[in-house]
N, C-alpha and C positions, 0 to 999 in steps of 0.2 A: 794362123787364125786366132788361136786364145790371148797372143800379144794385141791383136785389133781388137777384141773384146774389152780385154784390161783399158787399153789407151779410150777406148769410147765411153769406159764406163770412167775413167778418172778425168776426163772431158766434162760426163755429164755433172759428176761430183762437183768441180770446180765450179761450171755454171748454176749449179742451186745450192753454191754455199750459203749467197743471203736468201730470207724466208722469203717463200713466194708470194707476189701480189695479188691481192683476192682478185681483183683485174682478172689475171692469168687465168687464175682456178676457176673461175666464173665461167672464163673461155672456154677452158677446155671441157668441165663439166656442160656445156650447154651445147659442145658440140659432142657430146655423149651421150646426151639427151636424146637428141635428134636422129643420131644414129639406130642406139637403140630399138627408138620407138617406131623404125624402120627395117625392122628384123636383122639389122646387123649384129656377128656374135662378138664377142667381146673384143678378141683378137682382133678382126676384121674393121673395128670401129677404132680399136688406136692406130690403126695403120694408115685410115684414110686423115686421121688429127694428124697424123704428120706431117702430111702434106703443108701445113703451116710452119713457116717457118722460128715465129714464135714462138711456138709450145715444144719445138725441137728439144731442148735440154728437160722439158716434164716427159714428153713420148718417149725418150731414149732411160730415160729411170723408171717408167712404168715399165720398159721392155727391160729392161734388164734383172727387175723384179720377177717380172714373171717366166722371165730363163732359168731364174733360184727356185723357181716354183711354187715365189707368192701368192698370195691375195689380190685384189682390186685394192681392197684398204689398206692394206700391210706397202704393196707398192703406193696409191699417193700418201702416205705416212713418210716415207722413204723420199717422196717428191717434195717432200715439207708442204703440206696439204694442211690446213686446220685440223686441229683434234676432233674437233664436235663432229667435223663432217668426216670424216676417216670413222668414228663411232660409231655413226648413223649407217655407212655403209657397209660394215662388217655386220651389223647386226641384218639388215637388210639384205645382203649375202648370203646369210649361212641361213635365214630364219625367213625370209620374207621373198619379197620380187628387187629384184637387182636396178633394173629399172624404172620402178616409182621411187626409191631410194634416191638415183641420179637425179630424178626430178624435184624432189624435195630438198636436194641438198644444193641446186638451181633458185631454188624459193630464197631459201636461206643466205646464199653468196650475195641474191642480187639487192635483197635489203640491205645489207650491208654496203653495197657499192652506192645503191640510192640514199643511202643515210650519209655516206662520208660526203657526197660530193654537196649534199644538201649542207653540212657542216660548213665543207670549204667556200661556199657559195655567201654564207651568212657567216663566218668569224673575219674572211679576209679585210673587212673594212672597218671593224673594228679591231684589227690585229695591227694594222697602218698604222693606224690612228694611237695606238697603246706606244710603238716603236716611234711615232714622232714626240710623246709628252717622254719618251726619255730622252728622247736630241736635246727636248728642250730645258729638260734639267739639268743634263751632261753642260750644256752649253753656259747656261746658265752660272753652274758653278767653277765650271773653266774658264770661262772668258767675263761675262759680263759683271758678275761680284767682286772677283780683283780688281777690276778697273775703275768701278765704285767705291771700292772700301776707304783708301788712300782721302776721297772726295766726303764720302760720306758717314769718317770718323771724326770730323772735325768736330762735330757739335755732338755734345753729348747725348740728348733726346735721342736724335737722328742713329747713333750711334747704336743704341739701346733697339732700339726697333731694326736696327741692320743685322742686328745678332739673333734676333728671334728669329725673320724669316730667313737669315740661313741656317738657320737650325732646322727651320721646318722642312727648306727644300731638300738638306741633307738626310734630315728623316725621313722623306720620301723614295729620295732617289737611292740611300743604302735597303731601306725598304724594300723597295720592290726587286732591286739587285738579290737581297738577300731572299725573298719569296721563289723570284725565278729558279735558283741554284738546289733550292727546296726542293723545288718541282721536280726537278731534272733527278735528284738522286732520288725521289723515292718513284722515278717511271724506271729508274735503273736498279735500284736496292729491294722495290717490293715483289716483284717476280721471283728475285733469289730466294725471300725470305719469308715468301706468306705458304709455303711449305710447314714452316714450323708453329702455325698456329693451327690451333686442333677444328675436328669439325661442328662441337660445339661455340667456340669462340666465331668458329665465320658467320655459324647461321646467325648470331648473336649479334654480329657486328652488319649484318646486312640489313636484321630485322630493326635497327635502332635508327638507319638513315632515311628519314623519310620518303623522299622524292625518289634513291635508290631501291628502297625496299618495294616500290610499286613493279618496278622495272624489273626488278631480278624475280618476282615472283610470277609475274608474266613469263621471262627467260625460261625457268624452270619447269614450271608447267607443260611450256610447248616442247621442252624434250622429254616431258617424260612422258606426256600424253602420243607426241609423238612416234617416240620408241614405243610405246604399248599396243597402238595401233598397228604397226608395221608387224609385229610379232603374231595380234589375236588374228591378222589379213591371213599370216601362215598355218592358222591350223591349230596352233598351242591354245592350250586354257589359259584359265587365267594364273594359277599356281605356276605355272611353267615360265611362263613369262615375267613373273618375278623372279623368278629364281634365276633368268635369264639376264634379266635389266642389275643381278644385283653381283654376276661374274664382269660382267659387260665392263666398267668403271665410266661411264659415260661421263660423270660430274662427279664430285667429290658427295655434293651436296644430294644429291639424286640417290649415289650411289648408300647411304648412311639410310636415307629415307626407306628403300627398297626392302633393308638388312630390316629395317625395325616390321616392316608389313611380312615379309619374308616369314619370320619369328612369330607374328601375330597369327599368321595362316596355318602356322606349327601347331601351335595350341589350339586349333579350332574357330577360332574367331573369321568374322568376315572384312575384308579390306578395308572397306568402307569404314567401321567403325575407328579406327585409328588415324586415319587421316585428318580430321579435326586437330590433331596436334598438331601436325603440319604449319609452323610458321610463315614458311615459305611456297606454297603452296596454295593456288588461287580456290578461294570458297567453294567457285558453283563447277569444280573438278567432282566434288563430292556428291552435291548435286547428280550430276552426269553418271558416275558409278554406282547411286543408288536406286536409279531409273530399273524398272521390271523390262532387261534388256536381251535380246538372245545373242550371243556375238557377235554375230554379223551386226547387228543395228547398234550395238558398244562399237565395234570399230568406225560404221561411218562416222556417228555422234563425235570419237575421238579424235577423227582426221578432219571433221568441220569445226572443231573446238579448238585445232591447233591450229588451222587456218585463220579463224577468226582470232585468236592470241597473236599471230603475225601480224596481221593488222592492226591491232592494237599496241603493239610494239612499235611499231610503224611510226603510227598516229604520236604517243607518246614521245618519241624521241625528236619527233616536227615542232611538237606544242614548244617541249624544250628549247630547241632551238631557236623559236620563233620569240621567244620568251625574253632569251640569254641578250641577242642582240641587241636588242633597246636598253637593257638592264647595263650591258656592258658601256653602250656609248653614251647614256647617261653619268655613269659615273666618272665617266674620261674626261667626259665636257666639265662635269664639275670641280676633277681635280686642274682641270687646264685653269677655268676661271680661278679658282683658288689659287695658283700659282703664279696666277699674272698679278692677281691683287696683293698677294704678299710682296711681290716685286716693286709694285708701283708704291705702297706705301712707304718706304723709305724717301721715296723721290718727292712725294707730295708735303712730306714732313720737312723734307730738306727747302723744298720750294718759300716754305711757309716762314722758314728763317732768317731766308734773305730779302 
C-alpha cells in the first residue's frame, strides 16, 4: 500500500511539473464553488472533482496534501495554484468563510481567462502582420539586394542611394532582431531578479509608469480591501486584522503597507490618517475607511469597493487593448510603406539613367 501511494504521488508530481493553466484552476475552483455552496464538506467536494478526468493530476495532490494533514491552501500551493489565490484562501481559512473565499477567487481566475483571450483575440492580427514585415526584410536582404547590387552599382548616384537603403533595411531588421531577444531575456531574467530590488524602489518604480501606476493601484487596492473584508466578515477588529494582513505576506507591497499602519495603531494613531501616504493605494479607500461605519456596514462597503475595483480592472485592461491594436497596425503599415519606398527608390533612380 505505501509503494501505491509513493508511485501516485510521483505520477502526480510528474504531471504538475509545469505551472498550471489558469484554465484548470478556474475549473477546478468553480467546480468547488458549486459544490460548496451545496453543503458538500471539503473532502466530499474533491472527491466528486475527480470524477474529471482533467483535474486528475490537481485532485490527486490536493489528496495527497491533505493525507500530510495540509490545508486547502498549503495543498493548491502544492498544485502550483497562483500565490494571490493560495493567499486569499488561507486567510479565508483560518479567519473567515471558506466558501466565499472559493467564490472570490472564481471572480479573480476568470478575469483573467477573459482578459487573455480578449488579448489573443486582438494581438493575433497584428502579430501576423509583425511576423510577415520580417519575411520581408529577411527576404529582402537575402535575396532581392544581392541580385540588385551587381545591377545597381554601376552608376554611382544609384549606387549611393542603394547603400543608404540598405542600411536602413539592415537597421531595421537587426533592430527588431535585437528588441525581440531583449524581450525574451528580461520575461526570463526579471522574475530571477526583481527579488533584489528593495520595496521602496518597486513602489517607486511602479509609481513613475504612468499607464501602469493606474493599474497596479487598482491591483492593490482590491487585495487589500479584499483581504480586510474577508477578515472584519470573521469577527476581528480592525487591529487584528492588520496585524493579521501584515503575518499573511499577501504582496510584497501590501505586506510594507500593513507594517507601517500596523506601527501607526501602536502609537495611538488612527488607520486612516496615514494612508494618504499611500502611493499606491487608490484615494477614495480613504474615503471609505473614514465613513462613521460599524463593521458590518465597513465590510459590505469593502467587498462592493472590491467588486467595483474588479470592474474597473476589467474595463481598463479592454480600453488597453482596444487601444494597442490600431496603434500596433498603424505603425506596421507604416514601417511596410517605408520599406517598400526605400526599395523602390534605387530602381526609380536607376530607371532615370537609362
Amino acid at each position: 500500500m505505501p509503494m501505491a501511494i509513493l508511485a501516485k504521488k510521483a505520477a502526480t508530481k510528474l504531471e504538475l511539473n509545469n505551472k498550471l493553466s489558469i484554465r484548470k484552476q478556474y475549473k477546478f475552483m468553480y467546480r468547488l464553488k458549486q459544490l460548496l455552496e451545496r453543503n458538500y464538506n471539503l473532502h466530499d467536494a474533491i472527491e466528486v472533482i475527480s470524477w474529471d478526468k482533467e483535474l486528475n493530476a490537481v485532485v490527486n495532490s490536493v489528496r495527497m496534501s491533505f493525507f500530510e494533514g495540509q490545508s486547502l491552501a498549503k495543498a493548491l500551493a502544492k498544485a502550483r495554484f497562483q500565490t494571490n489565490i493560495v493567499h486569499y484562501l488561507e486567510i479565508s481559512s483560518q479567519y473567515g468563510n471558506i466558501t466565499y473565499g472559493v467564490k472570490h477567487c472564481c471572480y479573480i481566475l476568470k478575469q483573467q481567462i477573459d482578459l487573455i483571450k480578449r488579448f489573443k483575440q486582438l494581438s493575433t492580427y497584428p502579430l501576423l502582420l509583425f511576423v510577415f514585415f520580417i519575411l520581408i526584410l529577411y527576404v529582402l536582404r537575402t535575396f532581392i539586394f544581392p541580385s540588385f547590387q551587381s545591377l545597381l552599382t554601376a552608376e554611382t548616384s544609384t549606387a549611393s542611394i542603394f547603400q543608404t537603403t540598405s542600411l536602413i533595411v539592415d537597421t531595421f531588421y537587426y533592430g527588431i532582431l535585437v528588441t525581440i531577444c531583449f524581450l525574451i531575456l528580461l520575461a526570463i531574467f526579471y522574475p530571477k531578479i526583481k527579488h533584489r530590488f528593495s520595496i521602496k524602489q518597486k513602489i517607486k518604480l511602479h509609481s513613475k509608469i504612468p499607464l501602469w501606476r493606474n493599474y497596479k493601484k487598482m491591483q492593490l487596492t482590491f487585495l487589500f480591501t479584499t483581504h480586510l473584508s474577508s477578515l472584519l466578515h470573521s469577527g476581528l477588529n480592525m487591529k487584528e486584522c492588520f496585524h493579521i494582513l501584515h503575518q499573511s505576506n499577501i504582496e510584497p507591497i501590501i505586506t510594507h503597507y500593513v507594517e507601517i499602519i500596523d506601527s501607526h495603531l501602536i502609537k495611538g494613531y488612527e488607520a486612516t490618517s496615514i494612508l494618504p501616504i499611500f502611493q499606491l493605494f487608490e484615494k477614495d479607500l480613504q474615503n471609505i475607511m473614514q465613513k462613521d461605519r460599524n463593521a458590518k456596514q465597513l465590510t459590505e462597503e469593502l467587498q462592493l469597493y472590491s467588486e467595483h475595483l474588479l470592474t474597473m480592472m476589467e474595463e481598463l485592461l479592454q480600453k488597453w487593448l482596444k487601444i494597442l491594436q490600431p496603434i500596433l497596425l498603424t505603425i506596421l503599415a507604416l514601417l511596410i510603406v517605408f520599406v517598400y519606398i526605400t526599395m523602390m527608390l534605387p530602381m526609380f533612380d536607376y530607371i532615370q539613367t537609362i
